[in-house]
C-alpha positions, 0 to 999 in steps of 0.5 A: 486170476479172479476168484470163482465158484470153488469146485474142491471146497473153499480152503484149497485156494491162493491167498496173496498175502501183503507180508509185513517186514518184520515176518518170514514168508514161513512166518505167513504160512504158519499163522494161516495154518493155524488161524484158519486151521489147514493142514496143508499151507505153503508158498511160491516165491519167498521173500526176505524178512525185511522184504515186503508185499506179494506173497502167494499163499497156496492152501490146500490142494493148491500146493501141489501147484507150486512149481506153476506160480514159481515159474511166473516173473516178479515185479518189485519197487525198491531202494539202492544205496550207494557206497557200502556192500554188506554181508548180504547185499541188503540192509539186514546185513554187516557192513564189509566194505565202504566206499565212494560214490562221489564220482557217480553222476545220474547219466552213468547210473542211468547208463549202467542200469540200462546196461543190465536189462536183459538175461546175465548171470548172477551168482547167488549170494551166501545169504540165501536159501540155494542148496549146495551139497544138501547145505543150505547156503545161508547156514554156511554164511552164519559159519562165516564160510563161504565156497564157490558156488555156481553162476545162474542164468536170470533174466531183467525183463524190465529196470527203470529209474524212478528217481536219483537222490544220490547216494539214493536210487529208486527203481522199478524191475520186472524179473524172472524167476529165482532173481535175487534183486539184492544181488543186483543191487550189489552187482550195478554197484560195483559196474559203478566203480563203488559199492550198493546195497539194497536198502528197500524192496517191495514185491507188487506182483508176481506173475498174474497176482499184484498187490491190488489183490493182496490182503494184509496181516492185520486183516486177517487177524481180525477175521473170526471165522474160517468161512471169512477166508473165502472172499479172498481166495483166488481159484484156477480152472476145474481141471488143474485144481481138481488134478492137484486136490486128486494128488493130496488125497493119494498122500 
């Protein structure tokens, strides 16, 4: 999607946003909110603090339109490491169980990874963002609890091996939806007889938008003016936009 002529004024738009590790996506939202001061600034994907890379930023009207960036694939670049499962499938977490790796060769990681391209379940872990009963899950994970909680069809479009440096892997995936890739870091660990856990992960891309199109942090905050913002905004068609903008008026 490329940036056009906007027919609702310039701060209805998609920012995509390069996020650092050390924010929150809510992190992002707010200091877009309150730099270029829009009332109305949410996101459609989030990504885990220690994640990086594409965020989409939808200002104004264009929150009205998250449910149609949601439901678009993700690409991500990331980082496995064999022979630990921590508390939340990823570095950010405790350490719960250690194991050896020492009988995984290439050719079964290359096996086992293959095996998992296409669409299978994943069980969201504790540490994540699904609501149950009304409770988010990651707040019954800092009780120490943990309950039963339904299995969810994903889709693996695509998982490639960039390289093997073992306990080490690298790796491409192209994902559906509310995929959790930290998930499946755990999940191809113990299909290979020990442990993993994701250790790097970046987004670059999320459906239309890759990371070519993003705009760091830092940049923004060397912005100034609000009318600086513009230049980066992406915009959809007349219609579909002027619909939302119709929407955020009627609140």
């Amino acid at each position: 999607m490329n940036a056009g002529k906007n027919p609702i004024g310039f701060i209805n738009g998609v920012l995509i946003v390069d996020k650092p590790g050390d924010w929150t996506s809510h992190d992002v939202c707010q200091f877009v909110r309150k730099k270029f001061s829009i009332p109305k600034v949410g996101h459609a994907g989030i990504l885990d603090r220690t994640a990086t890379g594409v965020l989409v930023v939808l200002l104004g009207a264009y929150t009205k339109l998250s449910a149609r960036f949601l439901n678009e694939a993700k690409e991500y670049e990331g980082v496995m490491e064999l022979g630990a499962k921590t508390s939340t499938h990823d570095a950010a977490g405790d350490i719960l169980q250690s194991s050896s790796w020492d009988h995984v060769g290439e050719s079964t990681v290359r096996s086992v990874m293959k095996s998992f391209r296409g669409e299978r379940e994943q069980l969201p872990p504790m540490a994540s963002a699904v609501k149950l009963g009304g409770v988010r899950l990651y707040k019954l994970a800092r009780q120490g609890r943990e309950i039963d909680r339904p299995t969810k069809m994903v889709n693996i479009y695509d998982l490639n091996i960039r390289r093997i440096e073992l306990p080490r892997i690298e790796f491409y995936c192209r994902v559906s939806k509310g995929t959790y890739v930290r998930t499946l870091a755990n999940d191809i660990g113990e299909a290979l007889g020990t442990h993993a856990f994701l250790k790097v992960l970046r987004r670059t891309a999320s459906g239309g938008f890759k990371i070519e199109d993003s705009v760091t942090i830092e940049h923004l905050k060397a912005l100034k003016f609000k009318e600086e913002l513009k230049p980066y905004l992406r915009y959809l068609p007349h219609a579909e936009s002027a619909s939302a903008a119709q929407a955020l008026t009627r609140e």
